[in-house]
C-alpha positions in Angstrom: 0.0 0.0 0.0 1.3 3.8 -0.8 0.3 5.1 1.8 1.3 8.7 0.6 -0.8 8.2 -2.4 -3.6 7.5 0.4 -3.0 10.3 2.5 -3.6 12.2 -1.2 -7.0 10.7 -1.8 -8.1 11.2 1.5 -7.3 14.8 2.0 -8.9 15.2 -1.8 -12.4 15.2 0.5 -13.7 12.8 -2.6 -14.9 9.8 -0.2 -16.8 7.6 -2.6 -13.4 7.4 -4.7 -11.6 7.0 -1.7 -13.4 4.3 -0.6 -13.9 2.6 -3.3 -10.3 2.7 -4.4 -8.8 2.2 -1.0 -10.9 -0.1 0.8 -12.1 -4.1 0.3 -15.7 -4.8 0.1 -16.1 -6.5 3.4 -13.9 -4.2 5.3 -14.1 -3.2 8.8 -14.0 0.2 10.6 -13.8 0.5 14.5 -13.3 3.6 16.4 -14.1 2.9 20.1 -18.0 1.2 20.0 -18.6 2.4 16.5 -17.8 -0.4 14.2 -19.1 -0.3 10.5 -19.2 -3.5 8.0 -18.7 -2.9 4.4 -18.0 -0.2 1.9 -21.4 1.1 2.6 -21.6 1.8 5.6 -18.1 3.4 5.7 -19.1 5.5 3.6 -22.4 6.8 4.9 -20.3 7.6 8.0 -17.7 9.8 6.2 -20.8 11.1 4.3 -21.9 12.3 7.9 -18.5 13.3 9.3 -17.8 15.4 6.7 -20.9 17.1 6.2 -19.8 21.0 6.5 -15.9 19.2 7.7 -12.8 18.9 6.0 -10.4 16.1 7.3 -6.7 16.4 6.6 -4.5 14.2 7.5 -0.9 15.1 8.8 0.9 11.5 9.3 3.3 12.2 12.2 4.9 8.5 11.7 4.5 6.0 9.6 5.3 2.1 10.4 4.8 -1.0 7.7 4.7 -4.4 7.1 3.5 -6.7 4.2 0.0 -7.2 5.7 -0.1 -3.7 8.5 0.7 -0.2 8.8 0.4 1.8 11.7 0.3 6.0 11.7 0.7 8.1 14.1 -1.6 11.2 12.6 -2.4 14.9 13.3 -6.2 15.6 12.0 -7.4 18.7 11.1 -10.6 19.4 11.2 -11.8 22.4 9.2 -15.4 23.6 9.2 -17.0 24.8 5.9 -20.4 26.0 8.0 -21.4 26.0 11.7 -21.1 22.6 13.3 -22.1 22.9 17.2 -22.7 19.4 17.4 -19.4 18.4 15.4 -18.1 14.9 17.3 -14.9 16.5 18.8 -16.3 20.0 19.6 -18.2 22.4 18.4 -17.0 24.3 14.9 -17.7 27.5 13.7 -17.4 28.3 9.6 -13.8 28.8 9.8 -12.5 27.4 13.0 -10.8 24.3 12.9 -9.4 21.5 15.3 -6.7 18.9 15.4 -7.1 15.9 16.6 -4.2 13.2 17.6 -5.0 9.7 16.1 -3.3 6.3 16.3 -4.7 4.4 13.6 -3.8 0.5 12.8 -4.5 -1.0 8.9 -5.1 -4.2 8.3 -4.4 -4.9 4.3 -5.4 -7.5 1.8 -3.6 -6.8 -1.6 -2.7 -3.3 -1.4 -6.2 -2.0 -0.3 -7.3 -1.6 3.5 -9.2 -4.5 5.0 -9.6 -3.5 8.4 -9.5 0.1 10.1 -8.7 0.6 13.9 -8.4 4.1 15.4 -8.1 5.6 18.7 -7.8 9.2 19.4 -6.7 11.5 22.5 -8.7 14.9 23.1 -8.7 17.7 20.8 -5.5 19.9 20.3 -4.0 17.4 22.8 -0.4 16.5 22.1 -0.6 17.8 18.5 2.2 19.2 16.0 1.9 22.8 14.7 -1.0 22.8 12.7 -1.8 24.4 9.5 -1.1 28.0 8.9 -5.0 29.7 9.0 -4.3 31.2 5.5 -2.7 30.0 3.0 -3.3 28.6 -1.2 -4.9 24.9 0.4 -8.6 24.6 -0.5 -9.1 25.0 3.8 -7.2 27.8 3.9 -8.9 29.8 1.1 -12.0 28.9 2.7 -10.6 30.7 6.0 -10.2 33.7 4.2 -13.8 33.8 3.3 -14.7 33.3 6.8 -12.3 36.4 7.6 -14.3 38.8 5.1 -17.3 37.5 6.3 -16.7 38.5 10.3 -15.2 42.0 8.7 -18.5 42.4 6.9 -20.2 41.6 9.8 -18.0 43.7 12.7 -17.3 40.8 14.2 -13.5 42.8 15.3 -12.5 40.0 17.9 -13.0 37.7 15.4 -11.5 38.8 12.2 -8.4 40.6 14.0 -7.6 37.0 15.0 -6.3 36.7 11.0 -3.5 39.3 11.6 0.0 38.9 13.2 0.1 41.5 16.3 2.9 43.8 13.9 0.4 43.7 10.9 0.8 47.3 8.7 -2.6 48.2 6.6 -2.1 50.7 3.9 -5.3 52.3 2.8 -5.9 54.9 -0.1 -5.2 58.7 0.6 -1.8 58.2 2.8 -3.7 56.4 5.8 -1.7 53.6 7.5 -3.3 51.4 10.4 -0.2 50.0 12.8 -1.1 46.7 14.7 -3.9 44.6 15.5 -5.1 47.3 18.1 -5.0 50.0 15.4 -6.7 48.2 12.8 -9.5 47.1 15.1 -9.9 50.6 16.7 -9.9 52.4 13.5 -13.0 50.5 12.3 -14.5 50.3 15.2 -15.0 53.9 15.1 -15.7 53.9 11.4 -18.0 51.6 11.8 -20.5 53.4 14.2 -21.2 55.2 11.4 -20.2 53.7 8.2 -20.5 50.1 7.6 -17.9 48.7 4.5 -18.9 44.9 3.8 -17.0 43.1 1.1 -17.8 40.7 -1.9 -15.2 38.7 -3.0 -15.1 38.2 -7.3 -11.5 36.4 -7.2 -8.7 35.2 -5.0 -5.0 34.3 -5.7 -3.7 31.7 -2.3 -0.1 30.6 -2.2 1.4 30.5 1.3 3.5 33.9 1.3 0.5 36.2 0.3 -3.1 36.8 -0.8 -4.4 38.6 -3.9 -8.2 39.2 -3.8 -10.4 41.4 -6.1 -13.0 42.7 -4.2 -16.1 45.2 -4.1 -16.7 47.2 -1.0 -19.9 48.3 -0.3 -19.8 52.0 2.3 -23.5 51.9 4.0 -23.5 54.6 6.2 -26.0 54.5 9.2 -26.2 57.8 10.2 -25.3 60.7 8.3 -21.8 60.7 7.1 -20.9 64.2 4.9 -16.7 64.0 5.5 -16.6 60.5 5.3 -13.3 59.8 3.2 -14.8 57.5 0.6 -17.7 60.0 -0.3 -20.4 61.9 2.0 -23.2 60.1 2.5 -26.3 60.3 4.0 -28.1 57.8 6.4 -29.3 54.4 4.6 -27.1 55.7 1.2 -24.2 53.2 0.3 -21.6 53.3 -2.4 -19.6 51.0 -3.9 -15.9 50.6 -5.5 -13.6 47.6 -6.6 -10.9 47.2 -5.3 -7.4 44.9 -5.5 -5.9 43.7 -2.1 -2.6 42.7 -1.4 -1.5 41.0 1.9 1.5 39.4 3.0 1.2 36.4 5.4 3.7 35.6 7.7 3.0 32.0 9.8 -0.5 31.9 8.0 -1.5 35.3 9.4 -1.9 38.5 7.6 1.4 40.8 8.4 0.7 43.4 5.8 -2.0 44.6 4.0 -2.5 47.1 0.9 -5.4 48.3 -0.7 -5.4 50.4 -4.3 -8.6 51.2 -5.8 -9.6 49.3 -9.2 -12.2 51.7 -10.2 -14.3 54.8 -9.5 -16.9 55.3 -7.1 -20.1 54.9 -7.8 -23.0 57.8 -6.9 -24.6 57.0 -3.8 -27.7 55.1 -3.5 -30.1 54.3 -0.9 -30.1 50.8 0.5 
C-alpha cells in the first residue's frame, strides 16, 4: 500500500473514490464502539463526518509491514459551515481542530481490510497545525470566513487573522499599525459607516493573498466627510478594489489596498 498516495485521496475530500479505491468490500471500521461492516456503511459515516468538515490528515509516523501499517496522525478538522454538534467539539465556519490519532490498517492486496483508530482529546499533544491562511482549499475557505466577520464587525474575530505587527495601507496616505489600530480604527468607522466586502476572485499561495473585491460604504447615520464620499443615512456606495497581503506564519502581516475603479454615486439601501 502507498500510503502517501492514500493520504492524497483522502485529503482530496472525494470519499466515494476514496473508498472505493482504498478499501475491500467487506472491510471493517472500528473507532471505540462504533464499528461499521462494508463499503457502505463506511461511507455513509464519512458522508456524515464530513458534512460541513474537511479532514486532513498530517501522518506524524509511519510504520509498515507486508500485511499492517500503523500511523501516528495529526487531523485537522476544518469547518465549511457552523457545526455545534461536530463529534470533537463544536466548529464555527472557519474554525478548525486537530485531533491526535493512532490508527492500525489491516491490508489484503494493497487495499485496507480492516481500520482501527483511537484518538486522544482535541489539540492534545498535536504538532503545529496548518497556517490559518494559505493557497490549500481550507485555507482559502478561512479567508472567506475572515471577510465574512469583517462584513459583519465581528473585530474579535476577524483581527484573529492578523500577526500583532500587521501594517494596513489604505488609499489617501492612511496607515493602520497593529492589530489594536486596525481594530480601533474600524470600530470607530463603523458606528457610522459600515464597509462589507464581496469577494469576485482570490490568488492563495502560502506567502500572500491577492483578492479582487467590491466594498460596499453603508453609512448609518449621516456621514458628509466621510473619506470615501459623504453620505447620508441608509445611502451606500460602492468601488472595486485589489488587495494585497503578506502572510507571515499563515497570518496576515501586511496589507495594501489600491482602488480598481471609480466610485459609484450614492444610492439608498
Amino acid at each position: 500500500m502507498d500510503y502517501h498516495r492514500y493520504i492524497q485521496a483522502f485529503n482530496s475530500g472525494t470519499d466515494a473514490q476514496l473508498v472505493q479505491e482504498w478499501f475491500t468490500e467487506d472491510c471493517v471500521f472500528q473507532s471505540g464502539a462504533r464499528v461499521l461492516h462494508g463499503r457502505d456503511e463506511l461511507l455513509g459515516f464519512l458522508n456524515w463526518a464530513h458534512d460541513g468538515i474537511r479532514e486532513i490528515i498530517r501522518a506524524q509516523t509511519v510504520l509498515q509491514d507486508d500485511e499492517h501499517l500503523f500511523a501516528e496522525i495529526d487531523m485537522d478538522f476544518h469547518a465549511t459551515r457552523d457545526r455545534p454538534d461536530f463529534l470533537f467539539g463544536p466548529l464555527k465556519k472557519g474554525e478548525f481542530h486537530t485531533v491526535k490519532f493512532f490508527v492500525l490498517y489491516r491490508l489484503r492486496d494493497g487495499k485496507v481490510a480492516q481500520l482501527k483508530a483511537s484518538t486522544w482529546p482535541p489539540n492534545l499533544g498535536v504538532s503545529q497545525p496548518t497556517p490559518r491562511l494559505g493557497g490549500s482549499y481550507e485555507q482559502r475557505q478561512a479567508y472567506l470566513e475572515y471577510a465574512r466577520a469583517f462584513s459583519n464587525a465581528e473585530f474579535d474575530r476577524f483581527s484573529e487573522y492578523y500577526t500583532n505587527d500587521v501594517v494596513c495601507t489604505l488609499g489617501a496616505g492612511i496607515v493602520l499599525r497593529g492589530r489594536e489600530g486596525i481594530v480601533n480604527f474600524y470600530r470607530e468607522m463603523f458606528k457610522t459607516v459600515r464597509e462589507s466586502l464581496t469577494l469576485h476572485h482570490l490568488i492563495a499561495d502560502d506567502t500572500g493573498l491577492a483578492a479582487d473585491i467590491t466594498s460596499q460604504f453603508t453609512a448609518r447615520e449621516d456621514a458628509p466627510e466621510f473619506i470615501v464620499a459623504p453620505l447620508k443615512k441608509g445611502e451606500f456606495v460602492r468601488v472595486r478594489v485589489f488587495v494585497h497581503y503578506e502572510l507571515r506564519e499563515g497570518k496576515i502581516a501586511v496589507i495594501k489596498v489600491a482602488r480598481a475603479g471609480q466610485v459609484s454615486s450614492p444610492q439608498l439601501g
